[in-house]
N, C-alpha and C positions, 0 to 999 in steps of 0.2 A: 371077535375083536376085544372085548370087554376081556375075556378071558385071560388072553395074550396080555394086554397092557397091565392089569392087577397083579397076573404073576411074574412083569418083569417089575412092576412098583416094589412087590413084595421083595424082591433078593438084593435089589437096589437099597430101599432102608434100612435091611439087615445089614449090606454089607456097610453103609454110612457107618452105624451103630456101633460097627466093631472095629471100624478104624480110621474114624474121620474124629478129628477137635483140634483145638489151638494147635498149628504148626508151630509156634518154639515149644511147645512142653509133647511133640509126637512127631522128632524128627524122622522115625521110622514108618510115616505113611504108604504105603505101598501106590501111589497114584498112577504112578506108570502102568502098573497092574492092573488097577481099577479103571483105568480108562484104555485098556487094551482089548481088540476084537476077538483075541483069543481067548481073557478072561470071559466074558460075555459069551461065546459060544460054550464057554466048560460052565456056565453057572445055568445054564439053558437045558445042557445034558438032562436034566432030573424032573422037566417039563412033561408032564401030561397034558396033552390037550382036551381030555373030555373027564380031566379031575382038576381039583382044586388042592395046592400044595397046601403041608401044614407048617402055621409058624410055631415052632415052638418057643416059649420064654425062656428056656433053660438059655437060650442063644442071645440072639440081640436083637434089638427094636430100636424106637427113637423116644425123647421126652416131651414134654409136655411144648405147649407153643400156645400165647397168647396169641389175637386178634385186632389187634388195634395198631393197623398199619399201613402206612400209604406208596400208592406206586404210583409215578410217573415216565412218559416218556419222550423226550424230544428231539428232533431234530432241524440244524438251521438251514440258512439257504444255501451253505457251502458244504452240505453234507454231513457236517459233526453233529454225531450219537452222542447221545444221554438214557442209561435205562438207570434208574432212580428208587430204588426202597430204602425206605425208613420205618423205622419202628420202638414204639414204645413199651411193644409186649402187652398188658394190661394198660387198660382202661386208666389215663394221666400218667400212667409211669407209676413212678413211687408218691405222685401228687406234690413232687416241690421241683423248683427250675433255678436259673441263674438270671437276676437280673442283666449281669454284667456280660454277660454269654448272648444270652436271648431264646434260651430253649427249655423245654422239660425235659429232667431224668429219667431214664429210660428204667423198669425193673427185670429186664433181664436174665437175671440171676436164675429163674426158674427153667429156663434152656439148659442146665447144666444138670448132668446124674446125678440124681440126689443121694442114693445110698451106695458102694461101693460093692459089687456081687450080687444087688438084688434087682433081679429081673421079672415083671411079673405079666402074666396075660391082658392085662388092663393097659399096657403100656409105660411104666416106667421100668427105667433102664438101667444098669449097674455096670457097663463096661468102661473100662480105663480113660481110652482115651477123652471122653468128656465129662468127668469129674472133677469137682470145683478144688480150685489152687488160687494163691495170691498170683496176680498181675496176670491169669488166665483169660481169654474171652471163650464164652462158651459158644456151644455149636448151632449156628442158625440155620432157619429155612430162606431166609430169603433169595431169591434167583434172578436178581436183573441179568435182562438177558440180551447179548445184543448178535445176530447173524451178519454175518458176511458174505458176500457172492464178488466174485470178480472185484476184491478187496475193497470192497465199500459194504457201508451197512444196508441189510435188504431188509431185516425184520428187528425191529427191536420194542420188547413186549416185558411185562412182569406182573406182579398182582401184589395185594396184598391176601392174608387167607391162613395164618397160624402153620402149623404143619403139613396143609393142603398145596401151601406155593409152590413146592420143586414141580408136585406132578400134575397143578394146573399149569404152569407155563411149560413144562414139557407136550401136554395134550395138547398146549394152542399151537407149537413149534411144529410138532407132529402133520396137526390140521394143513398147516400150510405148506409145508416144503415134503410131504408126500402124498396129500391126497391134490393140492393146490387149489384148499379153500381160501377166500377173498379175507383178509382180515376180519370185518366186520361177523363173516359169518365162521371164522374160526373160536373168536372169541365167544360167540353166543351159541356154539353146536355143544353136546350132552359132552359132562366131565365125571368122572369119577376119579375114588384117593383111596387107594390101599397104603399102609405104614408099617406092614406086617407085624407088627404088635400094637393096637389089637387087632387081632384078625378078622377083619372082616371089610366088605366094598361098602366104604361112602357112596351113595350116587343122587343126583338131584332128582328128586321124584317125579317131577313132570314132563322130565327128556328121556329115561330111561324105559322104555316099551315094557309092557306086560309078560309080553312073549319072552322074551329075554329074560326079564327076573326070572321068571320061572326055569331056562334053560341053567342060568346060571343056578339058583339052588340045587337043578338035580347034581350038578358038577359036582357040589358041596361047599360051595361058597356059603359066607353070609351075609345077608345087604340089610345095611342102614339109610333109610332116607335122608334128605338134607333137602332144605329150599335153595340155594345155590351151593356154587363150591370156587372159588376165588372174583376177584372181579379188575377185572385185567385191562390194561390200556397198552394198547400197541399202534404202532407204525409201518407200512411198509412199501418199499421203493419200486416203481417200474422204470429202469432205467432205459428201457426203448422207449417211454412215452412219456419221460423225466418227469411221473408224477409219483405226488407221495398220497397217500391213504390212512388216515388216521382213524380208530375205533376207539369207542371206550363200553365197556362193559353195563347192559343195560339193567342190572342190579346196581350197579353206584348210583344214590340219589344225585351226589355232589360232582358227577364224574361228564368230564364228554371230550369232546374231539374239535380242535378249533387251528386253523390255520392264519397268518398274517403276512 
């Protein structure tokens, strides 16, 4: 399982890498393609199952991502979804705000490819499409995320987590709509984050079994530990027994789950 998810993470950030950023400055996105089942089957073609793909830097990766950012999620008594991130990137932003606004500047600016062609095994990135320009936004991780089932909202989840977000809230999405774990225990089962540059499995050290590491290195993987890996608040609907279920992630000191 670890195998399978890391090497679909991995083709997944490459392919962000190489052509995801501001849609007015890359009206040539190929999305249709990237979210087609037959691309996904032809990027799957080169899958080993008892090896570990290589990323190489010549190609593409993703940039850097601060940590200092918040998710929420709600929903009211009529139904209407809210999946909510925000982000400051570093720690205060740029440390000045607007009185007149009511908020702090966000810094940003370091989501964007710093150098133009230089792509390096450590993870920084030099492809086109998220290269800093005037009036450009650069390219985020964030994923509020909200599901639908028989046109109402049945899960709606996100986290905050730097460049970890897409594939901790795809791993909780996962948890739930195909193994059909309970939110509570979707959000707190084992997470790991490949970003294929740099190469190697994030995973939280206390949920990932022994046994596993070890299968996973003989593949030829490489694993970093981590004390978590997102911390995620979600919602979800049972519409035969009209109740909702609200989780919040048991790493957030500040975080929890409250109905009224």
């Amino acid at each position: 399982y670890v195998h399978l998810v890391a090497e679909a993470m991995r083709r997944a950030f490459a392919d962000r890498a190489e052509h995801l950023g501001d849609p007015d400055f890359n009206l040539d996105m190929p999305l249709d393609k990237l979210l087609s089942k037959d691309f996904a089957k032809k990027r799957f073609e080169n899958l080993d199952m008892s090896k570990a793909s290589t990323s190489d830097p010549a190609q593409f990766g993703h940039p850097y991502d601060g940590e200092n950012t918040t998710h929420f999620s709600v929903v009211d008594k009529d139904g209407n979804a809210i999946s909510m991130t925000y982000t400051l990137e570093n720690s205060y932003g740029v440390k000045m705000g607007s009185e007149k606004l009511g908020f702090i500047f966000n810094n940003e600016m370091g989501d964007f490819n710093p150098v133009p062609g230089k792509t390096t095994s450590t993870g920084q990135i030099g492809s086109n499409p998220n290269l800093v320009a005037p009036e450009k936004r650069m390219l985020s991780s964030m994923t509020p995320t909200i599901v639908a089932k028989d046109g109402k909202p049945y899960l709606v989840i996100g986290s905050p987590g730097g460049r970890t977000i897409i594939n901790t809230v795809f791993q909780t999405v996962l948890n739930v709509l195909a193994y059909d774990m309970r939110i509570d225990r979707a959000i707190e089962a084992m997470k790991i984050h490949h970003q294929w540059l740099p190469d190697r499995i994030l995973y939280e050290r206390n949920l990932l079994s022994p046994d596993t590491r070890d299968a996973l290195e003989k593949m030829g993987h490489t694993l970093t530990p981590t004390t978590t890996i997102g911390v995620l608040m979600g919602i979800t609907y049972d519409a035969s027994k009209k109740l909702y279920t609200g989780a919040a992630d048991s790493s957030s000191e500040d975080g929890g789950a409250r109905g009224y």
